[in-house]
C-alpha positions in Angstrom: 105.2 58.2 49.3 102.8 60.5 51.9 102.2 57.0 53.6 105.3 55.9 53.9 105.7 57.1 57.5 102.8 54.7 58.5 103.6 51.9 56.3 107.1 52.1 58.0 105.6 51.8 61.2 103.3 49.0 60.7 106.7 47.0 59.5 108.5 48.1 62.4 105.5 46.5 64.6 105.4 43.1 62.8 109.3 42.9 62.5 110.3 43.3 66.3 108.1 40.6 67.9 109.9 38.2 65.0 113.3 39.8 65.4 113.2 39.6 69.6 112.0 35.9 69.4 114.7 35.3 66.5 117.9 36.8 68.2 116.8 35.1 72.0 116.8 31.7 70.4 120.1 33.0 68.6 122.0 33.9 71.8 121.0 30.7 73.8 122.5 28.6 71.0 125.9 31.5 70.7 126.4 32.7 74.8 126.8 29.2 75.8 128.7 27.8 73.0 131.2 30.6 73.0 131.7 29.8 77.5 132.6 26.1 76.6 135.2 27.1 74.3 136.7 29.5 76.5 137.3 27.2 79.1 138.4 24.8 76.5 141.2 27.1 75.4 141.6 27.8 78.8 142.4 24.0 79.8 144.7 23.6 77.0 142.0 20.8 75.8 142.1 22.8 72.2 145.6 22.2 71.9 145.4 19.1 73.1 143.0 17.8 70.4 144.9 19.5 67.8 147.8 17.2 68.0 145.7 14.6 66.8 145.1 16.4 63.6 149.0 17.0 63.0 149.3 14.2 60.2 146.0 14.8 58.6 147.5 18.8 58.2 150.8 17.4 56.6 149.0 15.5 54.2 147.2 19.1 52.8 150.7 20.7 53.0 150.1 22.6 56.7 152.3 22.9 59.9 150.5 20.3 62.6 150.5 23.4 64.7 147.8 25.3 62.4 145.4 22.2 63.4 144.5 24.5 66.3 143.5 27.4 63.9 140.4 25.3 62.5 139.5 23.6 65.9 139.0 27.3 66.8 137.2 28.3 63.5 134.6 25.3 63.9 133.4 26.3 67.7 134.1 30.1 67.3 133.6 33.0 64.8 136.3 34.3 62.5 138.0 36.6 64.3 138.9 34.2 66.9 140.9 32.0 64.5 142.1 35.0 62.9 143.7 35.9 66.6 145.4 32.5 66.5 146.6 32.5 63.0 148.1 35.6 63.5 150.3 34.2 66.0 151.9 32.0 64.2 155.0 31.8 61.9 153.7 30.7 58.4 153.7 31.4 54.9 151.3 33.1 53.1 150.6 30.0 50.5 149.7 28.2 54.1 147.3 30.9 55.8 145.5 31.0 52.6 144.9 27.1 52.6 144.3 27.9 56.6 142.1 31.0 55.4 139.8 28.6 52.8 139.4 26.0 55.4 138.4 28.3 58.6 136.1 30.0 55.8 134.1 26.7 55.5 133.6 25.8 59.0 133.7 28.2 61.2 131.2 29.1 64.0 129.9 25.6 62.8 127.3 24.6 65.7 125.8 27.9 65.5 125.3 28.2 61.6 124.4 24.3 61.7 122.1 24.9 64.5 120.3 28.1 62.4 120.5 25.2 59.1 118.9 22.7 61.1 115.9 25.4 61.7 115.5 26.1 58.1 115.4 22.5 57.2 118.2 21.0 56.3 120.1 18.2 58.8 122.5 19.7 61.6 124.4 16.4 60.8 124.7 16.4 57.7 125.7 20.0 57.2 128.2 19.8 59.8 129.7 16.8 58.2 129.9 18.7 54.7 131.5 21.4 55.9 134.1 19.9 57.4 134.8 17.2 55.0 134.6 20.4 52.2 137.0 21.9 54.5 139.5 19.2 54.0 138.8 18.3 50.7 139.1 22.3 49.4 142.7 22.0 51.3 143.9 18.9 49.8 143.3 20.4 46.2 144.6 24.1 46.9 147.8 22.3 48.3 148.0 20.6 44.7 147.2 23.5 42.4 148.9 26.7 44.4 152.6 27.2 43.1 155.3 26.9 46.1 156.3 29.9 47.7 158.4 30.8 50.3 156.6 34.4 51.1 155.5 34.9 54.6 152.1 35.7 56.4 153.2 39.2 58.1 150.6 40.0 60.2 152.1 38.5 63.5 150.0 39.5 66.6 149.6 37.6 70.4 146.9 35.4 71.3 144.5 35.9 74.1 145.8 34.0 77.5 143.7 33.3 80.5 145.5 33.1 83.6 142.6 32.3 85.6 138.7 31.4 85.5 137.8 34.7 86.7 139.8 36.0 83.4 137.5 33.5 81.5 134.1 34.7 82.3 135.4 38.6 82.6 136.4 37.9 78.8 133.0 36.2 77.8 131.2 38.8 79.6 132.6 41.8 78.0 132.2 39.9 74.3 128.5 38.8 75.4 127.3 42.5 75.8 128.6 43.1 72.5 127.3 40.5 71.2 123.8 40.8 72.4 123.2 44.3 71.6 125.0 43.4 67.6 122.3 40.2 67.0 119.2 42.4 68.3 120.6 45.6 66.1 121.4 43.2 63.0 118.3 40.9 63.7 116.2 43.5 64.0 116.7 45.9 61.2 117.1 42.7 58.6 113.3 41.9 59.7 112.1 45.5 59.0 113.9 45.7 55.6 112.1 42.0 54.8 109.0 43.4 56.4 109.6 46.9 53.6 110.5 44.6 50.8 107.0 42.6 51.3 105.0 45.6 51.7 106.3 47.6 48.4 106.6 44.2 46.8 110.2 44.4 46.0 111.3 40.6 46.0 111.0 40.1 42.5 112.2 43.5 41.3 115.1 42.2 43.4 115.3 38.5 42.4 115.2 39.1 38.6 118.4 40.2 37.6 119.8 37.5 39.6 117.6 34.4 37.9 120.5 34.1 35.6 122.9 33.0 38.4 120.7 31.4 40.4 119.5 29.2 37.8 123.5 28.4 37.0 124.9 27.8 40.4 121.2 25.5 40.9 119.3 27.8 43.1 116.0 28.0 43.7 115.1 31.5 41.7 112.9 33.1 44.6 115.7 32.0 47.2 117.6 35.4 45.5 116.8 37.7 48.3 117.8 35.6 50.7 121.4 34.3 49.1 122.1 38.2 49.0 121.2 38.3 52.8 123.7 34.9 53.5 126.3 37.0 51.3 126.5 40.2 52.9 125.6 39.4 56.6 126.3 35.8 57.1 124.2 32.5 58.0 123.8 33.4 61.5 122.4 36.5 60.7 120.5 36.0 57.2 119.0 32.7 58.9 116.2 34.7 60.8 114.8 36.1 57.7 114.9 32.4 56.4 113.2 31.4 58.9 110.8 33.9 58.6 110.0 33.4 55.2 109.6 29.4 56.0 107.0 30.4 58.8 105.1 33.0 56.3 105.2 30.1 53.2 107.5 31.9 51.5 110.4 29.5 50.5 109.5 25.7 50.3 112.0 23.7 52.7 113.4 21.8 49.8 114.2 25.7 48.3 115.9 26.5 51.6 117.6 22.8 51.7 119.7 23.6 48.6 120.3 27.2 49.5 121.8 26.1 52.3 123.9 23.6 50.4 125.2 26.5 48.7 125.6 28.7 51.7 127.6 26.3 53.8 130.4 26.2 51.4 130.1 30.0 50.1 128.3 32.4 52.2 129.3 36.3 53.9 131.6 36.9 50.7 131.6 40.5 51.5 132.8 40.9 55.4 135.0 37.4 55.3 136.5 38.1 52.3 137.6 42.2 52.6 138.4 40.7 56.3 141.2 38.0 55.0 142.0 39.9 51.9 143.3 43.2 54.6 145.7 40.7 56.3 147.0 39.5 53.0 145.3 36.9 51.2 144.2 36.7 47.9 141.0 38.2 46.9 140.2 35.3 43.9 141.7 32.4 45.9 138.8 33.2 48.3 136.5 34.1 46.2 136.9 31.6 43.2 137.4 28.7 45.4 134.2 29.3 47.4 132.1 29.8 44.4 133.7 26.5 42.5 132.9 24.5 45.3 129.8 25.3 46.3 128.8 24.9 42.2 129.6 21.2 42.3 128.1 20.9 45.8 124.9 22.2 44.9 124.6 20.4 41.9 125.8 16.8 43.3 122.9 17.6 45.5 120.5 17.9 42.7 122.2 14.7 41.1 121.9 12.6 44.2 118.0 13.6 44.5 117.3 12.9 40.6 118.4 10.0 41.2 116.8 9.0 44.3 113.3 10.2 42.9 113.7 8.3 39.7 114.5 5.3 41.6 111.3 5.5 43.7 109.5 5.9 40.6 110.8 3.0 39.0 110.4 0.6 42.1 106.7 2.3 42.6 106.4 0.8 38.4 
């Protein structure tokens, strides 16, 4: 351990380059994402679009009114659809339906956007959240027993009353912001950057083999499914990336991580998040875990086939 001071700092060298390139090309996708829908909640266009949603949310056993909650949660991070669920008068059987569905797709063209540069489609993951989304409503709505209890935690949503409001708002969030995705970015390289130089991965990735083989994971993807569950896709996507770049992961491995991921990733900080305003811990966590199982795996199904059907017409 004498050289670990030097061995430290030759990590810290070769992480920060990565991690400064990694959280610029973050922040031009998030800063100007996160304007647009401020002046879209600003111009009422959110709400707007959310009435058309109304009748698809009474068929999955929701007010038309929460239809704003996940047009929020698909442009915006959780707590921005937390801020407008909280403002509203439901029940608690309806913000945990509202609570699975924002889980699934929000901050969408960001975490799509960091998909797209590991390799899978920006398309097609977008799609399968959302659909997922819908489809993890439609059969909570069936299986949750009735209830009448309501969702407590009542606060006000942020108003703009001007445009001046508006960029003052995004201003103050952006510094924030910045300074989080170069602290988170950066220290998430150097621990890669530690964990390559004592050749930890597979000390790490063993026990898990296990479940990663169950849930249809790649086995050396088990470093990174524990980054995408305790910090998020946003986050855990620069040391895919990373890994990618250094020949690490395969871009099929990433591809059905990130099948996986979409549907169940950042169980940690979303889940003790929701779970402190009320919901159920194993509705979150179950659900998530169920459904990215069978989405993984319908993957895997849908390639077999695909690849024994080249074969055959190659024959």
């Amino acid at each position: 351990m004498r050289d670990f001071p030097k061995r430290l700092l030759k990590c810290v060298k070769d992480a920060l380059p990565k991690a400064g390139k990694i959280s610029l090309w973050l922040l031009k996708i998030i800063l100007p994402v996160s304007l647009f829908v401020r002046f879209l909640q600003y111009s009422g266009a959110l709400s707007y679009f959310a009435e058309f949603l109304n009748p698809l949310f009474n068929l999955i056993g929701l007010p038309g009114e929460t239809a704003i909650v996940f047009l929020t949660s698909i442009f915006l991070p959780l707590y921005a659809s937390i801020a407008v669920m909280t403002s509203l008068t439901i029940t608690l059987r309806e913000a945990t339906i509202l609570t699975l569905m924002c889980l699934l797709s929000h901050n969408l063209l960001v975490e799509s956007a960091v998909q797209k540069k590991t390799g899978s489609s920006f398309w097609w993951m977008t799609t399968l959240r959302i659909l997922m989304s819908i489809v993890v409503a439609f059969v909570l709505n069936k299986i949750m027993p009735a209830s009448t209890v309501h969702f407590e935690v009542v606060t006000q949503p942020e108003v703009f009353s001007s445009v001046g409001e508006v960029f003052s708002a995004w201003f103050n969030t952006s510094v924030t912001l910045i300074i989080t995705i170069l602290l988170i970015v950066s220290v998430l390289m150097i621990l890669q950057k530690l964990l390559e130089e004592y050749k930890l991965f597979d000390t790490i990735s063993r026990p898990l083999r296990p479940f990663m083989k169950f849930f249809g994971m790649p086995e050396k993807a088990s470093f990174l499914w524990i980054v995408g569950n305790v910090v998020g896709l946003a986050y855990g996507g620069a040391i895919m990336i990373d890994q990618i770049d250094n020949g690490m992961l395969s871009r099929n491995d990433v591809n059905v991580l990130n099948h996986h991921l979409a549907i169940s990733h950042s169980l940690l900080e979303d889940t003790l998040l929701f779970v402190a305003l009320g919901i159920g811990f194993w509705w979150i966590v179950l659900t998530r875990m169920g459904f990215a199982f069978v989405v993984v795996w319908c993957f895997r199904l849908k390639n077999y086939v695909f690849i024994n059907k080249l074969h055959s017409n190659a024959v």
